[in-house]
VOGU-3710 file (C-alpha; in Angstrom, 3 decimals, decimal comma):
1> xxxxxxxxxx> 177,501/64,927/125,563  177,105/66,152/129,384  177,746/69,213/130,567  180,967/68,420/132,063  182,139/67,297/128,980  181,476/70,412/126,938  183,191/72,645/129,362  186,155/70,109/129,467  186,442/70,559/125,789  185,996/74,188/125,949
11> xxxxxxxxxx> 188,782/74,940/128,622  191,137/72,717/126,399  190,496/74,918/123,043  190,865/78,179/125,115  194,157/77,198/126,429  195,804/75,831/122,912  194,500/78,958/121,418  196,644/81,430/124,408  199,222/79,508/123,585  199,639/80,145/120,036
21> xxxxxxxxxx> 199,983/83,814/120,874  203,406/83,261/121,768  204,777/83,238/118,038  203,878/82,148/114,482  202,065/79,453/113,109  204,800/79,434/109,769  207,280/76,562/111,086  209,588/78,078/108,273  212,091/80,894/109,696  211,348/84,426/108,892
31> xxxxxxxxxx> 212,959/87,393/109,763  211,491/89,389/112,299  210,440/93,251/111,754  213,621/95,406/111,707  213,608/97,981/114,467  212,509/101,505/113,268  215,204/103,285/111,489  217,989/104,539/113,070  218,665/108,385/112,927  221,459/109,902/110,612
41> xxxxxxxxxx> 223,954/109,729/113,733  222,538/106,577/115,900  223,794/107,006/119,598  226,870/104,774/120,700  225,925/100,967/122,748  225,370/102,630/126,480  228,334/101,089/128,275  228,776/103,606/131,226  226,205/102,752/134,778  222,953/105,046/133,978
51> xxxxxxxxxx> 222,447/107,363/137,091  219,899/106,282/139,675  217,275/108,353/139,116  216,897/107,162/135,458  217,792/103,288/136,032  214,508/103,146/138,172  212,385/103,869/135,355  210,698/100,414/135,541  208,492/98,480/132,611  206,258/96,198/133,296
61> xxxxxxxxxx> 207,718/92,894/133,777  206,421/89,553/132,190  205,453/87,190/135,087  207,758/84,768/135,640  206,878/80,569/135,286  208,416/79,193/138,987  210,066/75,728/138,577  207,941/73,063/138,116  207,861/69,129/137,521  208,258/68,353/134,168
71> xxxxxxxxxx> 204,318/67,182/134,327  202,823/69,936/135,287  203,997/72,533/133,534  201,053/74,024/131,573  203,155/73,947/128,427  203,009/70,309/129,064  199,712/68,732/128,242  199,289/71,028/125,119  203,139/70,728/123,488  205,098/68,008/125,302
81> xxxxxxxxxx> 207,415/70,696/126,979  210,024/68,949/128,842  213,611/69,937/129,741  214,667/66,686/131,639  215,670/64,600/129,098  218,883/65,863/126,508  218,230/63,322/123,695  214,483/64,209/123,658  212,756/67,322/121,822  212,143/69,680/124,359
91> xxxxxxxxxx> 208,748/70,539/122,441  206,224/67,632/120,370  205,146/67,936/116,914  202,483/70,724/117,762  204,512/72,477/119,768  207,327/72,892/116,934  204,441/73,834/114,340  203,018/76,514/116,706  205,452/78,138/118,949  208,142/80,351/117,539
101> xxxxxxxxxx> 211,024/82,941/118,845  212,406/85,834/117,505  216,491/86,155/117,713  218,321/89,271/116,949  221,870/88,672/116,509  224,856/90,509/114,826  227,189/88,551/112,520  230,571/87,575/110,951  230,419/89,370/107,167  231,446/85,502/105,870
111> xxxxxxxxxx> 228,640/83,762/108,104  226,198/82,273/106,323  222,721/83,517/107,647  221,610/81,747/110,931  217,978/80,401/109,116  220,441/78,726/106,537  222,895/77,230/109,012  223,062/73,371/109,399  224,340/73,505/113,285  220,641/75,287/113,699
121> xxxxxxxxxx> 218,454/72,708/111,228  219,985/70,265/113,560  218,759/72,194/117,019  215,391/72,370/115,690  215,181/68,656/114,265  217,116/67,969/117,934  214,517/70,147/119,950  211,506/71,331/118,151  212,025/74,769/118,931  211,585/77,018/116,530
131> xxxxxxxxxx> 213,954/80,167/116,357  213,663/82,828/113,409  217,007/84,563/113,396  217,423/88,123/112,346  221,188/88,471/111,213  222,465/92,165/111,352  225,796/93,594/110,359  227,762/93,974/113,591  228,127/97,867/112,691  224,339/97,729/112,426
141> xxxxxxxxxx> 223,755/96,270/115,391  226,033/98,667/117,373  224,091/101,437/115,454  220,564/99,704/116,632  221,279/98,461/119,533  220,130/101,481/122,011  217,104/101,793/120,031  216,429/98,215/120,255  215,947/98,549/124,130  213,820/101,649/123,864
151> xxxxxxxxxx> 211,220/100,607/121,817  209,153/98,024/124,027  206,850/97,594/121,164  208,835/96,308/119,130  211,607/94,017/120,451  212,529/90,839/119,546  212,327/87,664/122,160  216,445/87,456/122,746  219,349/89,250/121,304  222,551/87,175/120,768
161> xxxxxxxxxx> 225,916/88,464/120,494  224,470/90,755/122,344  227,720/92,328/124,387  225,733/93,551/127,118  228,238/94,913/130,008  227,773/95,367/133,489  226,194/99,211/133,514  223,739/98,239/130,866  222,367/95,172/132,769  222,015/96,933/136,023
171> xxxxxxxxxx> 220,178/100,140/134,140  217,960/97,441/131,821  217,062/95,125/135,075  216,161/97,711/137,359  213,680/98,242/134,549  212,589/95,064/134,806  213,525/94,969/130,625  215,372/91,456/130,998  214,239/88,599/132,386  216,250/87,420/135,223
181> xxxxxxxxxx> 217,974/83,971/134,040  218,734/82,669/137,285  215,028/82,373/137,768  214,782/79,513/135,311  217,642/77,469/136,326  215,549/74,014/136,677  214,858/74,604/132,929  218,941/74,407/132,072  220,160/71,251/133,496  223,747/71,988/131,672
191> xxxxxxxxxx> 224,001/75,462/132,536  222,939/74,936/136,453  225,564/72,280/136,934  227,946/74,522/135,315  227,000/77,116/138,041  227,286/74,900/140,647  230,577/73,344/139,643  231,934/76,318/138,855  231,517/79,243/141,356  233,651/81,812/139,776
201> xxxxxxxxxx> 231,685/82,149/136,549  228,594/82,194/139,007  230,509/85,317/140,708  231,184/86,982/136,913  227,595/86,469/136,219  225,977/87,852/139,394  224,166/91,286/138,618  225,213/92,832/142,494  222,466/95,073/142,695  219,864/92,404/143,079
211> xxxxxxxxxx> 222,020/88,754/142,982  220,710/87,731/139,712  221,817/86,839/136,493  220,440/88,523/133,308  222,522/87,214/130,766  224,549/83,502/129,358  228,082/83,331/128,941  230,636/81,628/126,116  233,541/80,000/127,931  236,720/78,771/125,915
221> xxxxxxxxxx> 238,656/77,991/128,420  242,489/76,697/126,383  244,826/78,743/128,532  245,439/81,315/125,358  244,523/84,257/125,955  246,174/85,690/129,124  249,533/85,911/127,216  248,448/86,950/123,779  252,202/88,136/122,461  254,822/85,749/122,015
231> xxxxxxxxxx> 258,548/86,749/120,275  259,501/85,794/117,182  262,788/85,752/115,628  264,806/85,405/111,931  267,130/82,504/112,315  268,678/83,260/109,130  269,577/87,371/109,892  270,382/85,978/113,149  272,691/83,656/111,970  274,371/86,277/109,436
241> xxxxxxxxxx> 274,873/88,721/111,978  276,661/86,020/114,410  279,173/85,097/110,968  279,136/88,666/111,285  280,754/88,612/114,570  277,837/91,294/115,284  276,409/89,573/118,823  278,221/88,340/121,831  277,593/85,613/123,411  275,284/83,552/121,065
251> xxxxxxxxxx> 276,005/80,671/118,836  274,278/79,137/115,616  273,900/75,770/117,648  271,647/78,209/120,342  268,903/79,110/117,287  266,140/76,992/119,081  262,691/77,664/120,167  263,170/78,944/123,743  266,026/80,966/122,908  266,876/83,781/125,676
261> xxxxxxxxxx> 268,467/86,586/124,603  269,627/89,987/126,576  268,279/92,912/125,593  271,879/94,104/124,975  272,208/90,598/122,413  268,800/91,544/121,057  270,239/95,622/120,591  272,691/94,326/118,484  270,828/92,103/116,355  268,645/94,557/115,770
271> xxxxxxxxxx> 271,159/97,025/114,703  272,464/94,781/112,181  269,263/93,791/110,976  268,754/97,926/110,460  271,952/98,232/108,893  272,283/95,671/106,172  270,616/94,289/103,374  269,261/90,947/104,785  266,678/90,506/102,310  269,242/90,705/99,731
281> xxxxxxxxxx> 266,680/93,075/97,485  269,711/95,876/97,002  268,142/97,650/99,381  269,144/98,536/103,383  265,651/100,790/104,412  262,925/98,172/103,974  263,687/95,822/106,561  261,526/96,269/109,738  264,360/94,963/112,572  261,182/94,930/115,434
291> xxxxxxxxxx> 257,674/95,351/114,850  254,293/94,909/116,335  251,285/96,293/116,585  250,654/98,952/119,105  247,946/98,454/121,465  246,300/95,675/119,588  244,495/92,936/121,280  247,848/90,454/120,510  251,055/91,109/119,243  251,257/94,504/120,810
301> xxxxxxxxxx> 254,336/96,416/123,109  253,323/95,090/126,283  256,321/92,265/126,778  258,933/94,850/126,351  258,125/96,070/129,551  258,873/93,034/130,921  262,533/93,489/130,771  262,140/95,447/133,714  260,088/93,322/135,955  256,951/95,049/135,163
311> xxxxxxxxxx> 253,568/92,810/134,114  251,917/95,100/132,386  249,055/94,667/129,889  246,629/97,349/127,512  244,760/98,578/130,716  248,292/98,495/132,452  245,890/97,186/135,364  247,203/93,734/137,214  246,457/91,728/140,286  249,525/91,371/142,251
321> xxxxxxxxxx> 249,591/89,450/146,059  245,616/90,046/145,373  245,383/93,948/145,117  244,792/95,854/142,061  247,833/97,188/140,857  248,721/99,743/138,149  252,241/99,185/136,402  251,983/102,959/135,777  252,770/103,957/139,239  255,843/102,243/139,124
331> xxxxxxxxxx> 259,613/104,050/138,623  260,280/100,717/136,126  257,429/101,844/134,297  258,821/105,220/133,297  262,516/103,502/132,937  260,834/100,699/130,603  259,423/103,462/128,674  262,658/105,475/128,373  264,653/102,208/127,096  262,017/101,337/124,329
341> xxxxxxxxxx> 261,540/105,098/123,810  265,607/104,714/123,021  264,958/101,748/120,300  262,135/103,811/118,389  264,362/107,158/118,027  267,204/104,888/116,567  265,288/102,579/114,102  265,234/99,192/115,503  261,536/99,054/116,807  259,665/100,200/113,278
351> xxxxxxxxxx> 257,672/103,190/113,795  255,035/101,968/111,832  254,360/99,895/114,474  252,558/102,400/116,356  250,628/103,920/113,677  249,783/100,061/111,643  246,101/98,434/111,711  246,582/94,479/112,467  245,583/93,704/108,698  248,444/96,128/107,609
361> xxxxxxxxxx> 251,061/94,319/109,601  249,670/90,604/108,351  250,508/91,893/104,853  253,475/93,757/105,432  255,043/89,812/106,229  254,132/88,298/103,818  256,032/87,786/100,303  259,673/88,929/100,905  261,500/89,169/103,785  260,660/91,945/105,845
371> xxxxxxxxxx> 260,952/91,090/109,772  264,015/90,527/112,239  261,590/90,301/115,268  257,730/90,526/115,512  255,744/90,170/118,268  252,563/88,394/117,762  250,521/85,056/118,498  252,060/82,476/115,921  253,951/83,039/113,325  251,891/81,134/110,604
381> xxxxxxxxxx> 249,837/84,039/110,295  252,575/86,784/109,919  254,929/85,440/107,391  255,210/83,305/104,150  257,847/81,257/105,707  257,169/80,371/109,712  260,231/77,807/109,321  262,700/80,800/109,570  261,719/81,992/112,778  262,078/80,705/116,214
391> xxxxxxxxxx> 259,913/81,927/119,015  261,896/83,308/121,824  261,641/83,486/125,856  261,349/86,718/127,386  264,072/89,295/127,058  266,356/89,516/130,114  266,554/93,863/131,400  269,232/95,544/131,978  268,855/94,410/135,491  268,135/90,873/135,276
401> xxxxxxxxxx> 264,691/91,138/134,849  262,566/88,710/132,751  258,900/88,333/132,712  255,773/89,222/130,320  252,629/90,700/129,960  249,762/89,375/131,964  246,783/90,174/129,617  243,131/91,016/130,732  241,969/89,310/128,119  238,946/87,094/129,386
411> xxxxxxxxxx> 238,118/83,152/128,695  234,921/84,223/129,999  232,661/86,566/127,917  229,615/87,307/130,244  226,431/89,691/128,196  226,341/87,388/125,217  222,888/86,547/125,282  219,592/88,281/127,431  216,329/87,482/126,966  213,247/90,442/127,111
421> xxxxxxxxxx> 210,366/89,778/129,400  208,241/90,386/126,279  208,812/86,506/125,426  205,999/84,947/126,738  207,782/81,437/127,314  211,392/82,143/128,439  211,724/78,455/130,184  211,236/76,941/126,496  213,778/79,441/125,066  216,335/78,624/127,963
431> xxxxxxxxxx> 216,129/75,367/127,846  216,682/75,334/124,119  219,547/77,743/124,978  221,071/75,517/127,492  221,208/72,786/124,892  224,480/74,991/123,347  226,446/73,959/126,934  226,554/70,172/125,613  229,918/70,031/125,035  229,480/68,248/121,654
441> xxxxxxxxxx> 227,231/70,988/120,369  228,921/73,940/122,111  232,280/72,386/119,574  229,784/73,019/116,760  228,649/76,038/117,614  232,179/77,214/118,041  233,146/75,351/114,667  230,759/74,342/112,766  228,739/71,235/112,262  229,134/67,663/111,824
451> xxxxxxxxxx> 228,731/66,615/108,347  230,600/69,751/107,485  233,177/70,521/109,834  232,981/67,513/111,171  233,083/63,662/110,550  229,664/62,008/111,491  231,822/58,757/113,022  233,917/59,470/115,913  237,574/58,117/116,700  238,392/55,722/119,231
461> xxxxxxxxxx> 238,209/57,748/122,031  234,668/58,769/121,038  235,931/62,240/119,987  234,810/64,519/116,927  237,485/64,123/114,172  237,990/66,900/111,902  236,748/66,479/108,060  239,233/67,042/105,693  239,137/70,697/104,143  237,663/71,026/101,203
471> xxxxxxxxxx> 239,862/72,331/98,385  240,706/76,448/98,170  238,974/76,931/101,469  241,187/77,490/105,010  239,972/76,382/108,241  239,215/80,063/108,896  236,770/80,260/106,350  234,981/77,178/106,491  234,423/78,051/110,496  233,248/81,458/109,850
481> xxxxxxxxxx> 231,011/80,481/107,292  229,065/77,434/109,448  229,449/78,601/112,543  227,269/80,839/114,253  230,180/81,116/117,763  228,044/83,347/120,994  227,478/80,567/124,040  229,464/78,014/124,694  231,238/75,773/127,326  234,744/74,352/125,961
491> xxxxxxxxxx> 237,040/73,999/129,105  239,228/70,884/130,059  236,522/68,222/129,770  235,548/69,337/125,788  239,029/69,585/125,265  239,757/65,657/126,763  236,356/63,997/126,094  234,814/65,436/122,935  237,017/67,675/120,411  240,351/68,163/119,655
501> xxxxxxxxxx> 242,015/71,316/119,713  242,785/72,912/116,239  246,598/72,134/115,203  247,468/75,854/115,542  245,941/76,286/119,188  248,044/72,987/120,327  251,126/74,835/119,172  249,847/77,990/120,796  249,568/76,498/123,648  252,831/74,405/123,517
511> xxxxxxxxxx> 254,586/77,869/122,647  253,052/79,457/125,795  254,463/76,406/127,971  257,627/76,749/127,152  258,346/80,494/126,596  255,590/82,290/128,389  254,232/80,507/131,401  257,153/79,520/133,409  258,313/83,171/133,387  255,460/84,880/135,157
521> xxxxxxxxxx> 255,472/84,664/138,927  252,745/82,960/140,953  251,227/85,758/143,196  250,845/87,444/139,517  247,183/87,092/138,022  244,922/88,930/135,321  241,877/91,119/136,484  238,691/89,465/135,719  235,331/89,762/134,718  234,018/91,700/137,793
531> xxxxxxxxxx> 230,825/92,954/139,097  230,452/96,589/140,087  227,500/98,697/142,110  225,270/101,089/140,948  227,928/103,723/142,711  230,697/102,242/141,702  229,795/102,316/137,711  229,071/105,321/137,988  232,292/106,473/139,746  233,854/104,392/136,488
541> xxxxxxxxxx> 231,839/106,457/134,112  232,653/109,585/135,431  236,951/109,041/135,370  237,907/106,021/133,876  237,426/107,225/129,914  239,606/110,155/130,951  242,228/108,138/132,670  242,606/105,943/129,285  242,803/108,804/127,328  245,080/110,991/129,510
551> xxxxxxxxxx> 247,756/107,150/129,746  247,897/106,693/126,101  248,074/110,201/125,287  251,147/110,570/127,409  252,854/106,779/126,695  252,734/107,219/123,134  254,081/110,758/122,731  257,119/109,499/125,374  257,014/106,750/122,809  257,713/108,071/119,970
561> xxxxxxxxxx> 259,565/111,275/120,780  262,538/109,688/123,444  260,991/109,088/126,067  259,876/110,762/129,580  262,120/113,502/131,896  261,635/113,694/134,931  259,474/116,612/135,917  257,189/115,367/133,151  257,142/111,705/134,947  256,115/113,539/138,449
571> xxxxxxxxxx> 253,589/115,746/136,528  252,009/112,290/135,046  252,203/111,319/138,853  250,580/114,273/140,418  247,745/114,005/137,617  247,257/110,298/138,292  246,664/111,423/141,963  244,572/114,371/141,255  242,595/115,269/138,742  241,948/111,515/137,003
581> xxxxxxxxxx> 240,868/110,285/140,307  243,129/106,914/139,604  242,866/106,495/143,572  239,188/105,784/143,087  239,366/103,958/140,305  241,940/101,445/142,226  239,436/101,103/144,798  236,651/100,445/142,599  238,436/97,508/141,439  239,679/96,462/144,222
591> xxxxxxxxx> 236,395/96,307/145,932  234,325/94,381/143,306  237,982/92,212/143,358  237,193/91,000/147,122  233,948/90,422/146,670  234,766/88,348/143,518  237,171/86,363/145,951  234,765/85,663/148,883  232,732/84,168/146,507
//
């Protein structure tokens, strides 16, 4: 053999033996090694912007592959890499034999483990890529997760579910700790057109420091979420208490779904309901005539301040005419609070409403009749019979008023995955990531597979068709159990082209149309996802834990004890003003708001 040969051959086993040092030769998945232990009292996920000085601690970065055509990428000629093609592997045979990624992700208690999922045999038989998941408890995860990030050592290649917010991706990439995504964006054909089509999520993403992006989103995009209570009322009390003569104004024939009531109507009903025995148990001091569940995510107090006007939400923090606006600067805020404040003291909102976990109330309606009114998503969840309750508009004030809640609650959930520069190929484990924005397998991420959750045949309009459910098990479970969730794109064109809503989000979402929707005004939006400065997370850090706390301290002990005078209202003012610095906190917002905008 000539020389020229021999060094040919030579240069090809040196480079298929660097190449193997990215991961295992085991094609089987195996849990990587658990981070060391955590101390006896493991520090708290860092949420809060890191000061300066200790953000530009820097790490030495892996270097990053720049964009190439498919053919010459080095990964190439040895394992077939390509990233092109969707129907194609993005590895070959050798490739899925000898490269391997380590995945540390937290997970539902009912999930089965990720290695054992079928949605992730089918990725790998899909793409040859091999990923080893390591499945943690999500209280172990939140317990490992700072520790995970400080030992360099010892990290794995990607974390999923990983929850990263804004001040932890600004103090990680100024280390140079996470690889910068939007470097590799001609490896994730799905995820740049997403981008591209879809500038706002571009703006959510957008680390402001430097212009990158450091972490993937999920997106499930049905409308839901921004008005997460809806009202729900007993037709039968209801219809007792109008034989009783008990409410003016309202008629049997009215007991429809989009029923508006005044709060004076909805006073008396819920006196009645206090006063008699509408279960018909013998007893008048077990029926609940209002509940919810205070401050919970849904089904929480924040519509009843819409009877005055007000759009308020958990963080009480809402974009009106395009400024940041807090509801708790307003004079209807305190005489909102006062009127509720006036149904607690006499009995008809259930004080175990404020003090009740979201489990507690789910069991408290089931079985016998318990609830007049209930606040909450759907009533399928909340009671044993839905058929006996109607779902209501918003309550009309005292003065006319009638709007609801305009939750924060985002359809966009940026920090779910990051990569760490220590993986040596993160275009192969990006473009296997970008496979999950296919609409057909971000539906099986989000519910589980076909074969299991799903029928392999589609219907007529080429859609996924639901299996039937196999016998003892709810939708619930079967979903949690085969479906690992994290990044996914589900927005108009899943919902049209490739899956179906579930049953209970098309009635959601009917429910919203008629009684939530229409009733909150146009120049009203929710705050979202935004990107803040190294200064301005800090200025967060420093005063917006102590506004929180100083708000709810003060709204539930009006709450619950009759509500506010009106020195104590211009003392709440004054602090508000002063000493929890909600002035700069407004302008934070606002700020990273406008920029969001001129995006």
């Amino acid at each position: 053999m000539s020389m020229k040969k021999w060094i040919a051959v030579l240069l090809l086993v040196v480079m298929a033996v660097a190449l193997t040092a990215c991961g295992s030769n085991d094609s089987k998945p195996a849990q990587t090694a658990a981070p060391t232990a955590a101390p006896t009292a493991a520090p708290a996920a860092e949420t809060a912007a890191p000061k300066a000085e200790e953000a530009a601690k820097e790490e030495k970065p892996a270097e990053a592959a720049a964009a190439a055509p498919v053919n010459d990428h080095p990964l190439n000629a040895a394992y077939g890499f390509q990233w092109t093609d969707p129907t194609a592997p993005i590895l070959n045979e050798k490739g899925a034999q000898e490269l391997s990624f380590q995945v540390y992700s937290s997970k539902n208690a009912s999930a089965l483990d990720y290695n054992d999922m079928k949605i992730m045999a089918d990725l790998f038989a899909m793409t040859n890529v091999q990923v080893n998941w390591e499945n943690v408890s999500e209280s172990v995860y939140s317990q490992q997760k700072n520790l995970i990030f400080g030992n360099k050592d010892n990290r794995p290649d990607a974390i999923y579910h990983a929850g990263m917010g804004a001040g932890e991706i600004i103090k990680y990439a100024k280390r140079k700790v996470l690889v910068p995504i939007s470097d590799y964006l001609d490896y994730m054909p799905n995820f740049k057109k997403l981008l591209e089509e879809r500038p706002d999520i571009k703006a959510q993403l957008i680390n402001i420091e430097d212009g990158k992006i450091y972490s993937l989103p999920r997106i499930e995009e049905m409308g839901l979420l921004q008005s997460p209570n809806l009202l729900f009322l007993n037709i039968s009390w209801t219809k007792e208490a109008i034989a009783a003569g008990a409410v003016e104004g309202l008629t049997e024939e009215q007991l429809k779904d989009g029923l508006t009531l005044t709060a004076a109507q909805m006073e008396q009903l819920l006196t009645y309901f206090r006063d008699h025995d509408m279960n018909g148990n013998g007893k008048t001091d077990d029926e609940r005539p209002m509940s919810f569940v205070y401050n919970n995510w849904q089904g929480n107090q924040c519509d009843l301040y819409g009877m005055f006007g007000l759009n308020d939400n958990l963080e009480h923090r809402v974009v009106v005419d395009g400024k940041i606006t807090y509801t708790i600067r307003d004079e209807r805020f305190r005489d909102a609070t006062n009127f509720i404040a006036k149904w607690v003291d006499t009995g008809l909102i259930d004080k175990v409403s404020f003090e009740q976990s979201q489990d507690n109330f789910l069991a408290n309606g089931k079985g016998m009749e318990t609830y007049g009114a209930f606040y909450w998503w759907e009533s399928e969840t909340v009671v044993s019979n839905p058929e006996n309750y109607i779902v209501l508009s918003p309550l009309v004030g005292p003065n006319g008023d009638q709007t609801i809640c305009v939750s924060n609650n985002p359809e966009i959930s940026t920090g779910e995955v990051i990569l760490f520069t220590k993986c040596q190929y993160p275009e192969v484990l990006l473009a296997y990531f970008d496979r999950y924005y296919d609409p057909v397998i971000s539906a099986q991420i989000n519910y589980g597979p076909i074969g299991i959750v799903y029928e392999e045949a589609r219907d007529d309009k080429g859609m996924l068709v639901q299996k039937p459910l196999p016998e003892g098990v709810t939708s619930d479970e079967l979903r949690l159990q085969n479906a690992p969730l994290g990044i996914i794109n589900l927005g108009e064109y899943a919902w049209n082209n490739v899956v179906h809503m579930e049953p209970r989000a098309q009635l959601r979402l009917e429910r919203l149309q008629l009684c939530a929707k229409p009733f909150v005004a146009e120049n009203v939006k929710p705050c979202p996802n935004l990107q803040f400065t190294l200064e301005e997370l800090n200025t967060l850090s420093n005063y917006e834990t102590n506004l929180n706390d100083y708000i709810r301290t003060n709204l539930i002990s009006w709450l619950m004890k009759g509500g506010v005078s009106d020195a104590a209202w211009q003392n709440f003012q004054n602090d508000l003003n002063g000493k929890v610095n909600l002035e700069g906190i407004q302008k934070v917002y606002q700020d990273a708001y406008d920029r969001f905008m001129a995006k």
